[in-house]
C-alpha positions as a LaTeX table, in Angstrom:
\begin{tabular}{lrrr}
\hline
Residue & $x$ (\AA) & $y$ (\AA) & $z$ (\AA) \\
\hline
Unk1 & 157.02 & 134.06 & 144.73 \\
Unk2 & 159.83 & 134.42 & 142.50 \\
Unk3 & 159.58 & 135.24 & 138.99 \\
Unk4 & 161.77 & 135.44 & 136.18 \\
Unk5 & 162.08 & 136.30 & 132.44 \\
Unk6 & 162.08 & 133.32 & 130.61 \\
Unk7 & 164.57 & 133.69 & 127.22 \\
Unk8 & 162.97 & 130.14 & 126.06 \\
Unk9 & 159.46 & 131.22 & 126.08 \\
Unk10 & 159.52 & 134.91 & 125.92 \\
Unk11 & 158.23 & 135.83 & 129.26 \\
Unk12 & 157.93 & 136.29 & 132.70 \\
Unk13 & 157.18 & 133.28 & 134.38 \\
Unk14 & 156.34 & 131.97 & 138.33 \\
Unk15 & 159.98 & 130.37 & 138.93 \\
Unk16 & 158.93 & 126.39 & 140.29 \\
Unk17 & 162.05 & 124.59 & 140.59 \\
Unk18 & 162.18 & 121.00 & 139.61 \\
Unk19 & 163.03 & 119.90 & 143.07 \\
Unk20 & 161.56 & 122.27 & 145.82 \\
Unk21 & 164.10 & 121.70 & 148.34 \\
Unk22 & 166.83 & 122.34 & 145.75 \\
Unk23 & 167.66 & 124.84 & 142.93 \\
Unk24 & 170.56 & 124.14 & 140.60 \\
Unk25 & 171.55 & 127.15 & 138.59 \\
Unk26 & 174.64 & 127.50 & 135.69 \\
Unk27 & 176.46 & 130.59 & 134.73 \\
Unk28 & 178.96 & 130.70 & 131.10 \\
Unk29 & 182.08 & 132.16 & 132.98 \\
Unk30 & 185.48 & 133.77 & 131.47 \\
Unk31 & 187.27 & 132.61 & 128.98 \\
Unk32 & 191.07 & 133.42 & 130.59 \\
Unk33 & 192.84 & 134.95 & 127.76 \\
Unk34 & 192.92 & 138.69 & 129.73 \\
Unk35 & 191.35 & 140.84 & 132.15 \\
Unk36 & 187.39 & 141.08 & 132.19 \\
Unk37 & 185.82 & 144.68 & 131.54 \\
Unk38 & 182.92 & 146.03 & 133.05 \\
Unk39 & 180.60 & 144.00 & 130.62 \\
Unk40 & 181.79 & 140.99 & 131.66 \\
Unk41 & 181.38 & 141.95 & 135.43 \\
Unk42 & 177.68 & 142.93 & 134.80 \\
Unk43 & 176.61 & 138.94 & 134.96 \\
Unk44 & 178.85 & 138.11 & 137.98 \\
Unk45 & 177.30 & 140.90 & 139.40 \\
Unk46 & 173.62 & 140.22 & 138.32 \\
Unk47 & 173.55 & 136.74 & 138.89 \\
Unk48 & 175.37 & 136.90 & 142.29 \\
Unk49 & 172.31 & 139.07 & 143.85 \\
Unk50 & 169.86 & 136.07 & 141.61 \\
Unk51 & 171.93 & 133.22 & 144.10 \\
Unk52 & 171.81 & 134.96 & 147.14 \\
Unk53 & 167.57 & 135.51 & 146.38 \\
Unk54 & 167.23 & 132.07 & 145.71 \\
Unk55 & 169.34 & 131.12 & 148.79 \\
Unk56 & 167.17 & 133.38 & 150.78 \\
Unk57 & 164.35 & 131.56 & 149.30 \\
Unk58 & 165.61 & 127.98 & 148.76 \\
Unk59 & 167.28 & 124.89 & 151.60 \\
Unk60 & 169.39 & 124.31 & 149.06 \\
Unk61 & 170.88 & 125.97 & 145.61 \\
Unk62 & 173.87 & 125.18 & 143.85 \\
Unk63 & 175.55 & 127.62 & 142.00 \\
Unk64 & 178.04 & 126.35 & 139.01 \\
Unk65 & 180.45 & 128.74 & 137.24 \\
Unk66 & 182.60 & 127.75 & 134.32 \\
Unk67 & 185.94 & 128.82 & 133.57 \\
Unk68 & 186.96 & 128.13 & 129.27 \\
Unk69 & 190.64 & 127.77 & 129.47 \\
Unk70 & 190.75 & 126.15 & 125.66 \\
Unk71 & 190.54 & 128.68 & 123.37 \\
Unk72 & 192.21 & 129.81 & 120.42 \\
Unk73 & 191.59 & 133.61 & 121.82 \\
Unk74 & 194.35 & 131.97 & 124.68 \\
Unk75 & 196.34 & 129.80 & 122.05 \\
Unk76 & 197.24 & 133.98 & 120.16 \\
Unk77 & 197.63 & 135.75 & 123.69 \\
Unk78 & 200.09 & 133.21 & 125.34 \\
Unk79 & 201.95 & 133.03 & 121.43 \\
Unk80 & 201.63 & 137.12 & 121.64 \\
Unk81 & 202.90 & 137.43 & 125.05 \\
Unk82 & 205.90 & 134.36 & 124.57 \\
Unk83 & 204.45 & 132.48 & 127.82 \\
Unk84 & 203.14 & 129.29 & 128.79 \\
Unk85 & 199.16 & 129.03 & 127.98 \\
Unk86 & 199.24 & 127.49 & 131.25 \\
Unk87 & 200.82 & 130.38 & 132.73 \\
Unk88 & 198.44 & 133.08 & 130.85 \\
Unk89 & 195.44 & 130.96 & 132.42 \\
Unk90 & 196.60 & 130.74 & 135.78 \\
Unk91 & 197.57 & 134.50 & 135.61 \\
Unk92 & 194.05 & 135.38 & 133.86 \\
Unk93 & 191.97 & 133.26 & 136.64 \\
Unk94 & 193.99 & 134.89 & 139.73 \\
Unk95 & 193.34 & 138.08 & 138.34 \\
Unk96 & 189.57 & 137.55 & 137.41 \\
Unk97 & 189.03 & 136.05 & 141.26 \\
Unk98 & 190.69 & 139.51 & 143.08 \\
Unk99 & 188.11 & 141.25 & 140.60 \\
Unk100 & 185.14 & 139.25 & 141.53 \\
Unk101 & 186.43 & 139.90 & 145.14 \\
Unk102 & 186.36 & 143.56 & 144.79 \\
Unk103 & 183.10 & 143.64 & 143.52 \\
Unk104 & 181.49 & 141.65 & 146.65 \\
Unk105 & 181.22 & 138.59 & 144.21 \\
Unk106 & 180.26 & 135.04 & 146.53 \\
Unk107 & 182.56 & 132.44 & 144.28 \\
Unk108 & 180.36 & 129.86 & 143.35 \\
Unk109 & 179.68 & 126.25 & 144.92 \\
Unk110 & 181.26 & 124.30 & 141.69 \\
Unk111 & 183.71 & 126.27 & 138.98 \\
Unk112 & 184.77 & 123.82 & 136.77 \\
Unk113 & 187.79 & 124.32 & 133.96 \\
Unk114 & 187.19 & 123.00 & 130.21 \\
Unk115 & 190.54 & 121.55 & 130.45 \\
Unk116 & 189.57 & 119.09 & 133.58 \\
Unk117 & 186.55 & 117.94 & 131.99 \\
Unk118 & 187.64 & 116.73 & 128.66 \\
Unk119 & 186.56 & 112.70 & 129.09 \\
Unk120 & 183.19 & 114.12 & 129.72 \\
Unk121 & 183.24 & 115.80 & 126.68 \\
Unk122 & 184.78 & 113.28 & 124.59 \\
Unk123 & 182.52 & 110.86 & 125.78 \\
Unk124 & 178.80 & 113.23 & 125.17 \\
Unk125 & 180.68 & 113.70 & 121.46 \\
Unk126 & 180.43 & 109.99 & 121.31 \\
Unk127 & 177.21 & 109.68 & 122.38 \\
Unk128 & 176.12 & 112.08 & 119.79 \\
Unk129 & 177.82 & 110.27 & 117.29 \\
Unk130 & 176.02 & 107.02 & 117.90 \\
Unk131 & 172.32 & 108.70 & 117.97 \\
Unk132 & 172.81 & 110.31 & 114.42 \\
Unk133 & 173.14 & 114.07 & 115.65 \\
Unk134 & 177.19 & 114.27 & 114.73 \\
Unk135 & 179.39 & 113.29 & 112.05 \\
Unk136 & 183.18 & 113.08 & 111.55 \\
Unk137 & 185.16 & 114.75 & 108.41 \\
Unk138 & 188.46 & 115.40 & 108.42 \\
Unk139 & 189.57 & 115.05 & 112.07 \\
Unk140 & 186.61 & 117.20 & 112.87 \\
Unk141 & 183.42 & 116.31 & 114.60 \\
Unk142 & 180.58 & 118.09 & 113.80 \\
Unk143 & 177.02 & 118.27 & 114.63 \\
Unk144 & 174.32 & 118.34 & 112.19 \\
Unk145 & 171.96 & 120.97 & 112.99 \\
Unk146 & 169.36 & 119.71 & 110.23 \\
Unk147 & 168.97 & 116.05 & 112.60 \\
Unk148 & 167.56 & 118.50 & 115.66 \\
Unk149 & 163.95 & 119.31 & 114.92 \\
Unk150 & 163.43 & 122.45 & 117.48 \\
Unk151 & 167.02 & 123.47 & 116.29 \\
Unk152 & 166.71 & 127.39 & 116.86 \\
Unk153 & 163.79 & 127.31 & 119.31 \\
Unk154 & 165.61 & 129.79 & 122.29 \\
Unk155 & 166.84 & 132.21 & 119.50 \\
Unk156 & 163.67 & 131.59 & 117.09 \\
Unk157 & 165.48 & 131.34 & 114.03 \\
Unk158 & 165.19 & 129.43 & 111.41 \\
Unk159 & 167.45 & 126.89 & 110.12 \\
Unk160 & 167.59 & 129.13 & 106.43 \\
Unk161 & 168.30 & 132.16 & 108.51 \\
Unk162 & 171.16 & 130.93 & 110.28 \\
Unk163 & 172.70 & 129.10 & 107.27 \\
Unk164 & 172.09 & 133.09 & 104.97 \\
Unk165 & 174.06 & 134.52 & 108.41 \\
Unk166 & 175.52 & 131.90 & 110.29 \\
Unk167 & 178.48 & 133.19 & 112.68 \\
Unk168 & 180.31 & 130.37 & 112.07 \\
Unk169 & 183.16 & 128.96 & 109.88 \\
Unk170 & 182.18 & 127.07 & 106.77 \\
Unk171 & 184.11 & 125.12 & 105.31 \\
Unk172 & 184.33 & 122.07 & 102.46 \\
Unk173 & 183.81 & 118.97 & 105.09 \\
Unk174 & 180.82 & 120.69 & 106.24 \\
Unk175 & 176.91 & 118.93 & 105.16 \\
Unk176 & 175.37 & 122.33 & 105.89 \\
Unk177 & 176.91 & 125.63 & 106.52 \\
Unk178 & 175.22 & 125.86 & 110.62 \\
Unk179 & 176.99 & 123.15 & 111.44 \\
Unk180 & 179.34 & 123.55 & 114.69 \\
Unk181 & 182.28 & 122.23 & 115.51 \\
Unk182 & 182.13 & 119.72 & 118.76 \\
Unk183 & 186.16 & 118.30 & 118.26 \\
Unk184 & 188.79 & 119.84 & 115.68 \\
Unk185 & 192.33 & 118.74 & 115.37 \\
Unk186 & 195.20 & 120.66 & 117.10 \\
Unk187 & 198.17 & 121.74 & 115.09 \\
Unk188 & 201.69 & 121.48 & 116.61 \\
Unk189 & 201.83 & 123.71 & 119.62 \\
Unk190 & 198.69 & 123.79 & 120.45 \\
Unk191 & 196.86 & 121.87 & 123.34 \\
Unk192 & 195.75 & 118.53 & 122.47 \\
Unk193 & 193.99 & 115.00 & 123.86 \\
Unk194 & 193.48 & 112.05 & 122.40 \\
Unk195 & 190.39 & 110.81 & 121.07 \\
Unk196 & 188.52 & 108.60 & 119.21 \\
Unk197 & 188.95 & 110.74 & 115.90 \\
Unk198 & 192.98 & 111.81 & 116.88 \\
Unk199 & 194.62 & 114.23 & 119.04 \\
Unk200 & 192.84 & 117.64 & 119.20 \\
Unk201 & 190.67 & 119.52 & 121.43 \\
Unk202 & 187.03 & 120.70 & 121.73 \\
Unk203 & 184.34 & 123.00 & 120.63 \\
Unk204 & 183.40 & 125.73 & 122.65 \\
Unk205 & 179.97 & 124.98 & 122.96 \\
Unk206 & 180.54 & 121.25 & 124.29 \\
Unk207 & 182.43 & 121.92 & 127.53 \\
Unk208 & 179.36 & 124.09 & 129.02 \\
Unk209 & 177.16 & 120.94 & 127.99 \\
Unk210 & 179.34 & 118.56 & 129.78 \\
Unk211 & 180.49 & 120.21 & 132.68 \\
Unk212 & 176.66 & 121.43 & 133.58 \\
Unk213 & 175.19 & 117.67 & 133.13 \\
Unk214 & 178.33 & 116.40 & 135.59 \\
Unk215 & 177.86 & 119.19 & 138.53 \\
Unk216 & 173.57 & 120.18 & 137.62 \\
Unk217 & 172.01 & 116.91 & 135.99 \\
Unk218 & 170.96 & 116.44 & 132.45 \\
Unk219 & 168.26 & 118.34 & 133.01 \\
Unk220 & 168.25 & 121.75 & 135.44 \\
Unk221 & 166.53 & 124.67 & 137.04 \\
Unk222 & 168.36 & 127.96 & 135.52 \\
Unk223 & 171.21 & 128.56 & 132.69 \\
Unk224 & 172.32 & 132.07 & 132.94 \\
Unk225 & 174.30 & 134.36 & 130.43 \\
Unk226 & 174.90 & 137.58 & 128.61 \\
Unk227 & 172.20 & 138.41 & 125.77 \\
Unk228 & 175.19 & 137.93 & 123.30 \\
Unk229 & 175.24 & 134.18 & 124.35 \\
Unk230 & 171.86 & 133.79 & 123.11 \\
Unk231 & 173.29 & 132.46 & 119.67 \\
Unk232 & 175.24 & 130.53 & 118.88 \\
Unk233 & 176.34 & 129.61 & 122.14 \\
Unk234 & 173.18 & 128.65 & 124.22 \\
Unk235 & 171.32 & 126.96 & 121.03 \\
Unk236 & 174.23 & 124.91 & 120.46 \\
Unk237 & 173.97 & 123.73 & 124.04 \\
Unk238 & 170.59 & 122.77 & 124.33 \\
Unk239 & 171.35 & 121.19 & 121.08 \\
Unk240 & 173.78 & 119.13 & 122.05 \\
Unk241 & 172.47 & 118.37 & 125.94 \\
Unk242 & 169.09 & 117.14 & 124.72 \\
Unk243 & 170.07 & 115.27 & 121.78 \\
Unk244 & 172.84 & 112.98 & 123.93 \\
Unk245 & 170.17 & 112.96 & 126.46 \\
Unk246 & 166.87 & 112.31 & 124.91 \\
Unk247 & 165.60 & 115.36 & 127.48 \\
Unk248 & 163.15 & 118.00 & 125.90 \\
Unk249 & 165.20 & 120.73 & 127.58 \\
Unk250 & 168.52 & 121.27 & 128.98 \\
Unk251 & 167.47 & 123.86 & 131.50 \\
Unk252 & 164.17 & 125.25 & 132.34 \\
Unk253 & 164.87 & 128.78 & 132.71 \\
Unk254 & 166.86 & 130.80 & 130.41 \\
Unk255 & 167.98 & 134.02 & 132.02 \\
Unk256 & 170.11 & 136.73 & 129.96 \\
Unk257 & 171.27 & 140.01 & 131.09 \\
Unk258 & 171.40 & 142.96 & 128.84 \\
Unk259 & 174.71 & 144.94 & 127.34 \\
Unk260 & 177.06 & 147.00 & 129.09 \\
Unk261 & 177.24 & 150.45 & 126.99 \\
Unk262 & 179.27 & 153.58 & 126.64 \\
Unk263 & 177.29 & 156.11 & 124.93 \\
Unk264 & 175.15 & 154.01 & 123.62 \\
Unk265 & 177.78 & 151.13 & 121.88 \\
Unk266 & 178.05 & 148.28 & 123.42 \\
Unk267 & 181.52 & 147.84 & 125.42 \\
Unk268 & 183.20 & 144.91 & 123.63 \\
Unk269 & 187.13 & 144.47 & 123.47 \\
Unk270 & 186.72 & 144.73 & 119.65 \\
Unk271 & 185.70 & 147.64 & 119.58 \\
Unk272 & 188.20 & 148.97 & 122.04 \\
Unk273 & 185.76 & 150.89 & 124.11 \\
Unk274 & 186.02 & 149.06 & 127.01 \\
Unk275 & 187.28 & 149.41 & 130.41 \\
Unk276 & 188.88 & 146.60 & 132.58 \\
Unk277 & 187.12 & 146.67 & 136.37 \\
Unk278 & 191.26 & 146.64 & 136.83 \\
Unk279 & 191.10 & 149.85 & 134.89 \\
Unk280 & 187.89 & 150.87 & 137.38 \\
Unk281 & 189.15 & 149.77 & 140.44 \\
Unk282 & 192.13 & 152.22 & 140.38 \\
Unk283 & 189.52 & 155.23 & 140.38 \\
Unk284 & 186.57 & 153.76 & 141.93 \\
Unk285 & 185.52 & 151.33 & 145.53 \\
Unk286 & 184.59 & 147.65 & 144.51 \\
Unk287 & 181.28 & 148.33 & 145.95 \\
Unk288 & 179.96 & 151.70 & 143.65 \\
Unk289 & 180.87 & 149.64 & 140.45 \\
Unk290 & 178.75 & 146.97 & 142.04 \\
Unk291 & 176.08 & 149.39 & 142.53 \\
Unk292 & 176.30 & 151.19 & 139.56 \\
Unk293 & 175.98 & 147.77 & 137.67 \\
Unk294 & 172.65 & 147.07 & 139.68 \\
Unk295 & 171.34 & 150.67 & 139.20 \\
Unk296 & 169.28 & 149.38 & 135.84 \\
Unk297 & 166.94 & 146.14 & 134.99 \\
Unk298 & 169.42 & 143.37 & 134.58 \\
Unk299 & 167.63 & 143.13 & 131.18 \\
Unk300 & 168.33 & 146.63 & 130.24 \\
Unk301 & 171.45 & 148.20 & 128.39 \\
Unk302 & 173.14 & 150.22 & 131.52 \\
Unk303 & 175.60 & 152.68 & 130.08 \\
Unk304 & 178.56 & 152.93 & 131.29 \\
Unk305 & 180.24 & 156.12 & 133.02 \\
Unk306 & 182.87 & 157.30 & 135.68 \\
Unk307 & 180.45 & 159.90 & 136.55 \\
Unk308 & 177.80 & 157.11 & 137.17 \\
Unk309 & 179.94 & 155.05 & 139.38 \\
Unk310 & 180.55 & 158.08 & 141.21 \\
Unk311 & 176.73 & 159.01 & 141.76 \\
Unk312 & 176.67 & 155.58 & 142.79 \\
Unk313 & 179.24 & 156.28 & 145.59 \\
Unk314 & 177.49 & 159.22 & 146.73 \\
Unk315 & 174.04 & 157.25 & 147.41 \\
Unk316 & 176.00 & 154.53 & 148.49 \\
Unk317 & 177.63 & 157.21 & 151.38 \\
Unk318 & 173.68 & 158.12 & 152.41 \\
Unk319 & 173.26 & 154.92 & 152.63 \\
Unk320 & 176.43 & 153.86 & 155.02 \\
Unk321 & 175.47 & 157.23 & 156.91 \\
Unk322 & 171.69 & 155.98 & 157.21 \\
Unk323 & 172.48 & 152.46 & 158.93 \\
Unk324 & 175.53 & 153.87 & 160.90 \\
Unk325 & 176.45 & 150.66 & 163.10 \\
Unk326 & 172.98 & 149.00 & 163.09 \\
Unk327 & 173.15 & 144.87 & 162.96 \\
Unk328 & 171.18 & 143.30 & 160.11 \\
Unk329 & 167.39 & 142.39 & 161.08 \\
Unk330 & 166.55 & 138.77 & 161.29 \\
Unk331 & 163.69 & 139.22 & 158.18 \\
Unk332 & 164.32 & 140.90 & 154.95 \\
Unk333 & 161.78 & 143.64 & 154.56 \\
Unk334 & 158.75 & 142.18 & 152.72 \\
Unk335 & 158.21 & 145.49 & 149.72 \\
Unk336 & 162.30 & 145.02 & 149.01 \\
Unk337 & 161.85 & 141.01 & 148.57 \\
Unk338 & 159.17 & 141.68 & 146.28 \\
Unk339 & 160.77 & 143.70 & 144.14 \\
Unk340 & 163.79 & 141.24 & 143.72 \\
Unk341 & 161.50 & 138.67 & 143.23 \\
Unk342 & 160.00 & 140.50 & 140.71 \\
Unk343 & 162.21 & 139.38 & 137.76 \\
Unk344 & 165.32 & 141.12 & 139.63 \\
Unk345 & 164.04 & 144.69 & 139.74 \\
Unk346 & 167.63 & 145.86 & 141.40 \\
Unk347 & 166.90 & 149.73 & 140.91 \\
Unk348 & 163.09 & 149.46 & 142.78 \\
Unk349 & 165.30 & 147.69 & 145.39 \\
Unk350 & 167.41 & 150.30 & 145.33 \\
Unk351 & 165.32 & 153.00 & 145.91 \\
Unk352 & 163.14 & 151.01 & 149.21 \\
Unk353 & 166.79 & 151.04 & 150.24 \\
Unk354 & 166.88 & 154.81 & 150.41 \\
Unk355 & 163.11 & 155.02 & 151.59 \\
Unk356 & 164.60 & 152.99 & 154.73 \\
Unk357 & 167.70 & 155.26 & 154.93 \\
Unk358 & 165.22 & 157.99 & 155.20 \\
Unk359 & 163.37 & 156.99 & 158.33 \\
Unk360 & 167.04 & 155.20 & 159.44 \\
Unk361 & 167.53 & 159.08 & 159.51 \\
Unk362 & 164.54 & 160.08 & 161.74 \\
Unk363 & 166.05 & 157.60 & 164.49 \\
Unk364 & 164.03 & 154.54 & 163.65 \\
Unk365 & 166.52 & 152.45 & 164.54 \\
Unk366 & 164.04 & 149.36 & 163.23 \\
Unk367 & 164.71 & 150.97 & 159.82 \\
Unk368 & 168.63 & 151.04 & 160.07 \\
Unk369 & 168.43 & 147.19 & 160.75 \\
Unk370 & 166.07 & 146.61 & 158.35 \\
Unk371 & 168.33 & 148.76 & 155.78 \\
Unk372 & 171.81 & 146.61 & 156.79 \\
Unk373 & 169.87 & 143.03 & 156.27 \\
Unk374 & 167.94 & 143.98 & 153.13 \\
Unk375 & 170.93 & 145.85 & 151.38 \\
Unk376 & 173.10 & 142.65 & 152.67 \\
Unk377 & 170.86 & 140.39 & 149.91 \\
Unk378 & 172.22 & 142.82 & 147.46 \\
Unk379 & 175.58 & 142.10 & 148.53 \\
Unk380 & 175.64 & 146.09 & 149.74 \\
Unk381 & 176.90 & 147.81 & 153.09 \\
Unk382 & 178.49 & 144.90 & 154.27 \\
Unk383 & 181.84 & 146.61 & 155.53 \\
Unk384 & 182.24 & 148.51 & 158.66 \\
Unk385 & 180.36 & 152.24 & 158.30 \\
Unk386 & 183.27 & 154.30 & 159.96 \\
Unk387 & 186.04 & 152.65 & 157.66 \\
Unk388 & 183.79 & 153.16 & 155.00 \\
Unk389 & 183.44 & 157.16 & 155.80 \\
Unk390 & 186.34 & 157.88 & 156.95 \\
Unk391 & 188.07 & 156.94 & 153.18 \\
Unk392 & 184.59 & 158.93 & 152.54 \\
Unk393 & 185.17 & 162.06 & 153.72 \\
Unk394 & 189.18 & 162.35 & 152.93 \\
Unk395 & 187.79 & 161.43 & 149.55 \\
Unk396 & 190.37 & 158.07 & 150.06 \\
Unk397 & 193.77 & 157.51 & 149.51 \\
Unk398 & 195.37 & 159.09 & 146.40 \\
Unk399 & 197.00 & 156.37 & 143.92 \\
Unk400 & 200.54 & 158.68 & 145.07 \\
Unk401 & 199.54 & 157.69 & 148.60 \\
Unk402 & 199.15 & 154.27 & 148.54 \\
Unk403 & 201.98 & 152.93 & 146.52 \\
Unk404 & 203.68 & 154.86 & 149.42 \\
Unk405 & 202.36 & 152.40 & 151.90 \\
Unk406 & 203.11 & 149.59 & 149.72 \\
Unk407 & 206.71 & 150.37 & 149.40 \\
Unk408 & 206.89 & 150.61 & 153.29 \\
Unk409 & 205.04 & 147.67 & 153.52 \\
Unk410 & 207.85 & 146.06 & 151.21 \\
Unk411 & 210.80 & 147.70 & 152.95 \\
Unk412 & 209.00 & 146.45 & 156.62 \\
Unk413 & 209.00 & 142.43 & 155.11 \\
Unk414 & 212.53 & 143.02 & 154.03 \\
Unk415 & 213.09 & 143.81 & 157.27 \\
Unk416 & 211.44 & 140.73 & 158.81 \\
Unk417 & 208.96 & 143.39 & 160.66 \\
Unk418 & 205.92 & 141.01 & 159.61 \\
Unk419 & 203.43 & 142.70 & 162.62 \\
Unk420 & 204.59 & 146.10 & 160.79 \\
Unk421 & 203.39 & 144.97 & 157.43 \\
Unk422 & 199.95 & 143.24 & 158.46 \\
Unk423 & 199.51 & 146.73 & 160.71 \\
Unk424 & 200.02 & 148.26 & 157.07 \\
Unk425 & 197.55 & 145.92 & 154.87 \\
Unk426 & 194.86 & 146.30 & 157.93 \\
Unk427 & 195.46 & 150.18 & 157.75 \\
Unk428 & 194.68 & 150.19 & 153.90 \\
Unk429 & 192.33 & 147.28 & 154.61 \\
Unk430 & 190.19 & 149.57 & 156.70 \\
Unk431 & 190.29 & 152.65 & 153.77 \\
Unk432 & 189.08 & 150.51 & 151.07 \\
Unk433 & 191.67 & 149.71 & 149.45 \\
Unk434 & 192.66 & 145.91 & 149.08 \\
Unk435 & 196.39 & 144.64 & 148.26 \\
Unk436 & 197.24 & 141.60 & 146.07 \\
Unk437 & 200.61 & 140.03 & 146.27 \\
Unk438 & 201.68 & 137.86 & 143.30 \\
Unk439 & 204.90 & 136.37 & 142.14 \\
Unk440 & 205.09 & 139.83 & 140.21 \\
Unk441 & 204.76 & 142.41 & 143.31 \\
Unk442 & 201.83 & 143.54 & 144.94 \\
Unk443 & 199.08 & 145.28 & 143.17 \\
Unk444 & 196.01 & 147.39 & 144.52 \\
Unk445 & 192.10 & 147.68 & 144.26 \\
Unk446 & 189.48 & 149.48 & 145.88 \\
Unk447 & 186.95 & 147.65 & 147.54 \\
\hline
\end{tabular}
């Protein structure tokens, strides 16, 4: 049986879906204002392998994934950059898909935009309004944490604690200093909808409540996030999902993964220590970041290393060596399941994957099967073995090399010799290395 760590009640707990024939499951996704970094790929990682358990497990799971594409983080970048915010976003979102590509990422079943949703918002703002948890002031909307009796409950603080250190703006209209903004007015320039209280746009924390209630119910199996969502974000929206719906909880399982360091600091983009998986794909395959991101306890800080991706390369090459051109097994071996089921204990996973490798070696050829379907669930050694160590052993393409190939590639579509340019893409294709065309040129990763 599946267990997980429950945020809410501070604990591991049997995971009992409220339908058993169907798990719904929500994920906070980018906010499109520029490239994700390796911290931000840790969930999409993480909660990737947690779907494709609970497939393994479950008839039927649905998987929702948010993009935020109102934000004033977008409103400076576009303004910064002198483009469109509709271009930045459309940019930012192409750009975050080829990196959830690259690292073996399944998109999800439903990934709703803020921006499509807004009369759902609008209308759960309303609905808050009229029960006595929101007020208006100024061409704001706010809602008034004191009205919510469990207010705090997932990040057990008090409602004194978070007014001495509340993250959030206070200002004059304001009853109480935790209140959080679910509508604000737009200034000239910046996106904007009508509503009830005037042309503006939303809070951040509404559009996760709306858009998981449309595509999950009012009530769900499993809202998933970074530890740094804990508060305010999360609170706010079980705060604002069970007071417009009279529900005791907005989901039943609260799953949050741990930070992404480098030496011990968390990687944030304020801080500057970060690394874009853009930045990582240029020196590493998709598939050792992914590993390297499942190499500690979801819930654990994993630091953050080239050298570390890099080890994770090198186990990933025993590991491609082990299963040679073995075809998945029809089960999944019953000590790996475990320990995914087991709260998503990724590195014990890992290391029955290298116990298999080692009788794989011996010539069980049982083993090698067993190794290709179990690693499979972890989204690992899914591309072809000899591709994979042939770029291997020539220790893959330099970055010299393969802008080489892309210019021919160019010069052979200039030429109208389209079978000469696919033969190229399949040629880099089969090293690793993945090319994205945009309106721009054509960019590279390693897959």
């Amino acid at each position: 049986m599946l267990s997980l760590y429950n945020t809410l009640a501070r604990a591991k707990e049997p995971f009992q879906p409220i339908s058993p024939d169907h798990v719904g499951i929500y994920a906070c996704g980018p906010t499109v204002y520029d490239n994700i970094h390796v911290g931000n790929a840790r969930p999409l990682v993480v909660f990737d392998v947690l779907v494709r358990v609970l497939r393994h497990l479950y008839p039927d799971v649905t998987y929702v994934r948010n993009i935020t594409d109102v934000d004033d983080k977008i409103n400076q970048r576009a303004a910064e950059r002198d483009i469109s915010i509709e271009t930045l976003c459309e940019e930012t979102i192409l750009r975050f898909h080829q990196d959830a590509d690259a690292l073996h990422v399944v998109a999800p079943d439903v990934e709703p935009r803020a921006t499509h949703h807004i009369a759902e918002m609008i209308t759960m703002i309303e609905t808050l309004i009229q029960k006595g948890f929101a007020y208006e002031a100024e061409g704001h909307v706010l809602f008034a944490i004191s009205e919510m009796s469990h207010y705090g409950e997932l990040s057990r603080r008090s409602l004194d604690m978070m007014r001495a250190g509340a993250r959030v703006e206070v200002a004059p209209y304001k009853k109480d200093a935790g209140d959080f903004v679910l509508w604000k007015p737009s200034e000239k320039g910046q996106p904007a909808w009508d509503s009830p209280w005037g042309r503006g746009r939303p809070g951040w924390h509404i559009e996760c409540s709306a858009m998981s209630a449309k595509y999950l119910g009012q009530t769900f199996d499993i809202h998933a996030g970074g530890l740094d969502l804990i508060f305010p974000h999360h609170e706010n929206e079980i705060a604002q999902s069970c007071c417009a719906h009279d529900s005791e909880k907005m989901a039943h399982y609260w799953v949050h993964n741990g930070y992404v360091t480098v030496e011990g600091e968390k990687m944030s983009k304020s801080l500057g220590n970060f690394t874009t998986v853009r930045d990582a794909l240029e020196k590493h395959r998709g598939e050792a970041v992914r590993y390297a991101l499942l190499n500690a306890h979801y819930r654990a800080p994993l630091d953050y290393s080239d050298a570390g991706v890099s080890e994770a390369k090198q186990a990933l090459d025993r590991l491609y060596r082990a299963v040679g051109d073995a075809k998945p097994a029809k089960d999944v071996p019953e000590a790996f399941l475990s320990a995914l089921c087991d709260d998503l204990n990724t590195p014990l996973a890992l290391s029955h994957l290298h116990e298999l490798a080692k009788l794989a070696n011996k010539g069980d050829g049982e083993a090698a099967s067993s190794l290709r379907r179990a690693a499979n669930l972890m989204g690992l050694l899914t591309q072809d073995t000899a591709a994979w160590l042939q770029a291997a052993a020539s220790g893959g393409l330099s970055e010299a090399e393969i802008e080489e190939f892309i210019a021919a590639r160019k010069q052979a579509r200039l030429d109208k010799d389209f079978a000469k340019a696919d033969a190229i893409r399949d040629d880099l294709a089969a090293q690793g290395i993945i090319l994205l065309d945009s309106a721009d040129g054509t960019t590279w990763q390693r897959q």
